[in-house]
N, C-alpha and C positions, 0 to 999 in steps of 0.2 A: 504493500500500500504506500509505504514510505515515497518509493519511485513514481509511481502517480500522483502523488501528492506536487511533487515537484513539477512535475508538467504539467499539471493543472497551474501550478503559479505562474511558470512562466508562460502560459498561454492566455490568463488572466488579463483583461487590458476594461478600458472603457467604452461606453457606446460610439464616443464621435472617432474612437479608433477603428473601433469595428469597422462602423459605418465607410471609413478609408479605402478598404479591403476594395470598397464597390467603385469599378472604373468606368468609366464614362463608356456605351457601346454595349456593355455585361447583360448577359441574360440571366435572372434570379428567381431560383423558385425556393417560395417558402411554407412553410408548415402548414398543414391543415387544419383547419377549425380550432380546437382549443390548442395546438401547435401552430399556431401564430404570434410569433415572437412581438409583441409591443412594442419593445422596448428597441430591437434592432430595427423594424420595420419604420416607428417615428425618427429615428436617428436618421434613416436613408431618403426619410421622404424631408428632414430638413434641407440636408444637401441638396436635392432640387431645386426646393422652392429659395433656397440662396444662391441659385445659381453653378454650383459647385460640381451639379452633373445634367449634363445635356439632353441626354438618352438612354433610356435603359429599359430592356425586354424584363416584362415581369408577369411569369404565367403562375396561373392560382387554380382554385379545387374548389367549393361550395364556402366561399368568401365570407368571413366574417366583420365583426366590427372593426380591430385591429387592421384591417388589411383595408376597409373601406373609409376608416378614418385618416389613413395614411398612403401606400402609395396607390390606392385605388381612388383618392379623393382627386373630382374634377380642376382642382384650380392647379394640379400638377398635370394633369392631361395631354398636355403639351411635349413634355419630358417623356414621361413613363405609357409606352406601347404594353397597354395590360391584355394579357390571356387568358380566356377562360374554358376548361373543358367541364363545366356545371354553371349555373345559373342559381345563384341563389337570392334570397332579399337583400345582399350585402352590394351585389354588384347587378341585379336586374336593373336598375335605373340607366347606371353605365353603357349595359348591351343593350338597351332597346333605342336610346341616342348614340350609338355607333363608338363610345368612348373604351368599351370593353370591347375585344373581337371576342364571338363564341366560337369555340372549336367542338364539332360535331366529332363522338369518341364513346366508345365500348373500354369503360374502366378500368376491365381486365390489359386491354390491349395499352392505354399510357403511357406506361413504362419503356414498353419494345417503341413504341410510337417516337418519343422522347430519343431512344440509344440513337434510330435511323434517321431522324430527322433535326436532330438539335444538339448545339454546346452546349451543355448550363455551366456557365461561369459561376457563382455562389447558389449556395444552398443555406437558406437561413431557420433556424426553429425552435422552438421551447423544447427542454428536456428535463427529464427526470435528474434529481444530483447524481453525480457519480458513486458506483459501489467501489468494494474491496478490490475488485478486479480490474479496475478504470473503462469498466462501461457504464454508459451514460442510456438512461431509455427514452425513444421519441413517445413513451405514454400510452393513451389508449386511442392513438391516431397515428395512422401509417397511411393509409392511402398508397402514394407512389413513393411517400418521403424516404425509406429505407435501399430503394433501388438509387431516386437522387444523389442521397448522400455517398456514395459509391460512383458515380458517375461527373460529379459537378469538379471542378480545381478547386474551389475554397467552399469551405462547411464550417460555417459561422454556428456555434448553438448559445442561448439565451436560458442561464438555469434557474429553474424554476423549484421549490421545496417542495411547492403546490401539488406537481405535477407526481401523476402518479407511474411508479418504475413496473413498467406490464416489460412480460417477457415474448418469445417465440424471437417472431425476426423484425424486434423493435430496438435492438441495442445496437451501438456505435460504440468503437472502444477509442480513449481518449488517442492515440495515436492516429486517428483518422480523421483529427480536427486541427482546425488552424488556430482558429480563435475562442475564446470564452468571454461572456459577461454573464451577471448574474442580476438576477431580478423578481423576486419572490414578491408576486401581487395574486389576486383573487383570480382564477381561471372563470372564461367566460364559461356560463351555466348555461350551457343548452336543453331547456328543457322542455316535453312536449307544448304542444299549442291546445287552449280550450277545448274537450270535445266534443264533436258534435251528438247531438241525441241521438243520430241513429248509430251510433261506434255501435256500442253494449247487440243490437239487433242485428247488427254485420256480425261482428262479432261471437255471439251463441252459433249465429249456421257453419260460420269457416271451424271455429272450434272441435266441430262434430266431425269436419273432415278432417281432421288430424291425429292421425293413430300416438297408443303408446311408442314410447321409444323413438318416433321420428325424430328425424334433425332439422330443427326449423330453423327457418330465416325471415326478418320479418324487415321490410322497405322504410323508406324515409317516409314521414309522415304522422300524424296523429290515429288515421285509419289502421294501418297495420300496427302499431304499440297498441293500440285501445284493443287487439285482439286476445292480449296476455293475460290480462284480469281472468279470460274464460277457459282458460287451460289449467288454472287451478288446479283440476282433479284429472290431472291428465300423470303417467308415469316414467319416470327415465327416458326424457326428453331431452336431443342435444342440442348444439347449436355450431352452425359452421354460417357466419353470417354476416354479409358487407358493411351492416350498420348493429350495434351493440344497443340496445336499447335498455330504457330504466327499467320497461317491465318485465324484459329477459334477465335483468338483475333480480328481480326482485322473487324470480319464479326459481331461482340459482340457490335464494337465502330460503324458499320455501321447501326445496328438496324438489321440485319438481323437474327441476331440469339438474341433471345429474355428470349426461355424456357416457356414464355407464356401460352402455351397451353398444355406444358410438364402435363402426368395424376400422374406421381410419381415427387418427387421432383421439382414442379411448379417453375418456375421462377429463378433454381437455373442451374451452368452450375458445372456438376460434372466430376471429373475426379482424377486420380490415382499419376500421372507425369505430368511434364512439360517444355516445351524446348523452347530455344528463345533468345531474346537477354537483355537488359538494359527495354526498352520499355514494353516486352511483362510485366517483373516481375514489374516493377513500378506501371504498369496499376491493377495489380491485387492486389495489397499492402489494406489490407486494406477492400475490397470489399466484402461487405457480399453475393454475387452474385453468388459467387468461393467458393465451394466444395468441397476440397480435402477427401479423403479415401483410406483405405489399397485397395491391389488388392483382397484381399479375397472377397470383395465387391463389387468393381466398375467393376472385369471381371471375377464376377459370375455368367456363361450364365442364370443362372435363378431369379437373379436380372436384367440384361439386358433385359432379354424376357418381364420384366413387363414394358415395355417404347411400348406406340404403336407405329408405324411406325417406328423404330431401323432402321438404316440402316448401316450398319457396311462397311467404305473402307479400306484394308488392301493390300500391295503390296505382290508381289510373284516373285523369280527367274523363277521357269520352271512349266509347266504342262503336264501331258503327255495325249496322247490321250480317258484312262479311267478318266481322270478327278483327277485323283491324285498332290495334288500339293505342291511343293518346296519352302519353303521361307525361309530357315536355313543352305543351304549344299552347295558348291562352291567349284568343282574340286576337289572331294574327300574328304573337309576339310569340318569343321565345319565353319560356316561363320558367324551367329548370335545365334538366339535359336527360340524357338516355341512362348515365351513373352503372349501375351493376343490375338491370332488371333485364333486359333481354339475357344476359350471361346467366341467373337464375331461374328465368325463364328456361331457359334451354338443359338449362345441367340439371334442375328437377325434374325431367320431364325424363331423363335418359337416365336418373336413377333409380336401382330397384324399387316398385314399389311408390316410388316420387311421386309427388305434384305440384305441380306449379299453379297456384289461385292468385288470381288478377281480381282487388274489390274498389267499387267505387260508387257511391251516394247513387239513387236514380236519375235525382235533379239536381239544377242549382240554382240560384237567384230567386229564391224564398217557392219551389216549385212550378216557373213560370218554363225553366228550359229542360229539355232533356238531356241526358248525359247521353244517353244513349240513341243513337240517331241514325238517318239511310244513307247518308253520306257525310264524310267531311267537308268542311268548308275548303276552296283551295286553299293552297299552301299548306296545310296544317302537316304537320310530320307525325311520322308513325314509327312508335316509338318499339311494340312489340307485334311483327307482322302476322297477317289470320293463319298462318302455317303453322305457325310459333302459342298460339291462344288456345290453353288447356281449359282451367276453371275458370269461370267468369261470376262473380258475386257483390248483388245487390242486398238492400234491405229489404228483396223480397223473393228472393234464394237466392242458388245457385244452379248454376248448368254445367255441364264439360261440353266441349265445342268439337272436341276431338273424332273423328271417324263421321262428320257429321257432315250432309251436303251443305249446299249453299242455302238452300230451301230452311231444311233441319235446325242448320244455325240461327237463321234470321227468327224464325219461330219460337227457340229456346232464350232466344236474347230480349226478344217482346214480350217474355212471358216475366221475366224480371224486371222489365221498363214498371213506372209509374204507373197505373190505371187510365190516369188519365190522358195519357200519352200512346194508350194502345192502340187504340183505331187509327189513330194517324199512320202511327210504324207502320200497320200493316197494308194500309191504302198505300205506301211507298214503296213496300216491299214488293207491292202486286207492280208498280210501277216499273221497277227495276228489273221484274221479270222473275221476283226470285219465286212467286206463287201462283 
């Protein structure tokens, strides 16, 4: 320890040294979500706005405040060429006036995406302190950051006490760093969003389709967390799962989800990200249990296919009647991005026993539209194509789309629609030739 000791000091410096590292031209990527360095990130976006750097490529991941109060903020716009392969609240303002680029991207793919097509000059991020061994952990956010940090010339990390030390393949050893600062403030709390009254009703049906023992995976959103509550009484349940959720925590502390009987990483709960509050990251500090990995890995449909019983929940904005579905597009704009749902989609679907369930409200806009509809609007993109579309569920079941004509489909998917919206579907359906 003694020897790490020492190179942690002499690596030790201040923000506006850090901030040095960053040469005018540099392309930087930095930390994901609650690995979003503060502290390094306000220091770089000083130097812009003084003039100090001219230009600099800075591509990001489901953007948080850190990153939107800093170098994604528009009055440096000018300077800093931002990248985004996700859309979040942080930076949708950005990409829908043209200040963000979106990059259209299958999460798994990132990484390899990144080796062939990109330098990254700096890598910057919050980390766990260093242990006895002089590895540092990027926490319970990895994303791409662990292949990054491997690939960039300079890996600036930002230490955090806050920040919680998850193991798998989130550790960096102090030899593979340039620089240090340190900075122990409150990690941002991501926590779910208000739910809607119908979660609890979505909810109980997907429940029922989830055997003991599967390995589940539950998508970004308040809809698939609000599924957890109903698996309560569900047994030796694992998890191999793009996004770590509070309520896959909390069904961990209930005994319910175990990994037990997991046939690829036994007893371990694997995952990519993670969101949540003070509690969820506390709980995981520490715990050799907790599995973090790049996405190259955790949503490579054909690492997920090898988990038997997969069962992949992932929300969705619209469906249309071929079974084509939307979870990225919102009124012409771009709303989020594609993230790891097709790669679940596809790797539950080719594991034993798998399923892949797609859930999403009937309506929107207090019951005036349907989600579900005979065609998309143009432009809209399609996020999981009808080849790809297993379980489809509403608050007023579910369906499987699979083996099923064109006919078949459009009929199973009206019978889920709204009431009020049925005769329409189906007068359009006759339209489109599908009846």
């Amino acid at each position: 320890m003694a020897g790490f000791t020492k190179q942690y000091r002499e690596k030790l410096t201040t923000f506006d040294l850090a901030a040095k590292a960053v040469k005018d031209g540099d392309t930087l990527v930095h930390g994901v979500t609650i690995a979003e360095p503060p502290g390094l990130l306000a220091a770089i976006a000083d130097r812009a706005r003084l003039g100090d750097l001219n230009h600099l490529k800075v591509y990001t991941f489901n953007a948080q405040k850190h990153f939107a109060e800093t170098l994604g903020s528009p009055d440096i716009a000018d300077v800093v060429d931002s990248y985004s392969w996700f859309v979040s609240e942080g930076s949708r303002n950005m990409v829908q006036v043209g200040l963000t680029q979106f990059i259209p991207a299958y999460l798994h793919q990132v990484p390899k995406i990144v080796m062939e097509t990109m330098d990254v000059d700096v890598a910057v991020a919050t980390v766990a302190p260093m242990n006895e061994d002089g590895y540092f952990s990027f926490g319970p956010c990895n994303g791409y950051l662990s292949v990054m940090a491997t690939l960039c010339k300079t890996l600036i990390v930002e230490v955090n006490e806050n920040m919680p030390f998850v193991y798998g393949d989130a550790l960096i050893h102090i030899s593979d760093i340039e620089m240090i600062v340190e900075n122990t403030v409150p990690l941002l709390e991501l926590t779910p969003l208000q739910p809607n009254p119908l979660d609890p009703v979505i909810g109980k049906i997907v429940a029922d389709y989830i055997p003991d023992r599967a390995v589940i995976q539950l998508g970004i959103g308040t809809l698939p967390n609000a599924i957890a509550p109903y698996l309560s009484g569900h047994k030796d349940l694992g998890i191999h799962t793009e996004l770590l959720c509070p309520g896959m925590v909390d069904l961990i502390q209930k005994g319910v989800i175990t990994g037990a009987h997991k046939n690829v990483h036994t007893g371990k709960h694997i995952f990519s990200l993670a969101y949540g509050g003070k509690e969820t990251f506390q709980y995981m500090n520490g715990d050799k249990s907790f599995e973090n990995y790049p996405s190259s890995y955790v949503m490579n449909p054909g690492v997920i296919a090898q988990n038997h019983r997969m069962t992949a929940v992932n929300a969705i904005l619209q469906i249309d009647l071929l079974g084509q579905c939307n979870a990225e597009f919102l009124e012409g704009r771009q709303y989020s991005g594609t993230g790891g749902q097709l790669d679940f989609v596809r790797g539950a679907y080719d594991s034993p026993d798998g399923k892949a369930i797609l859930v999403l409200y009937s309506t929107a806009k207090n019951e005036e539209v349907s989600r579900i509809v005979s065609r998309f609007p143009a432009g809209t993109m399609v996020t999981t194509p009808r080849n790809d579309a297993h379980y489809i569920a509403t608050e007023y079941g579910i369906v499987n789309l699979k083996g099923k004509s064109t006919r078949a489909r459009a009929l199973a998917l009206i019978s889920i629609a709204h009431p009020k919206f049925r005769d329409e579907l189906m007068r359009e359906a006759e339209n489109m030739s599908l009846m």
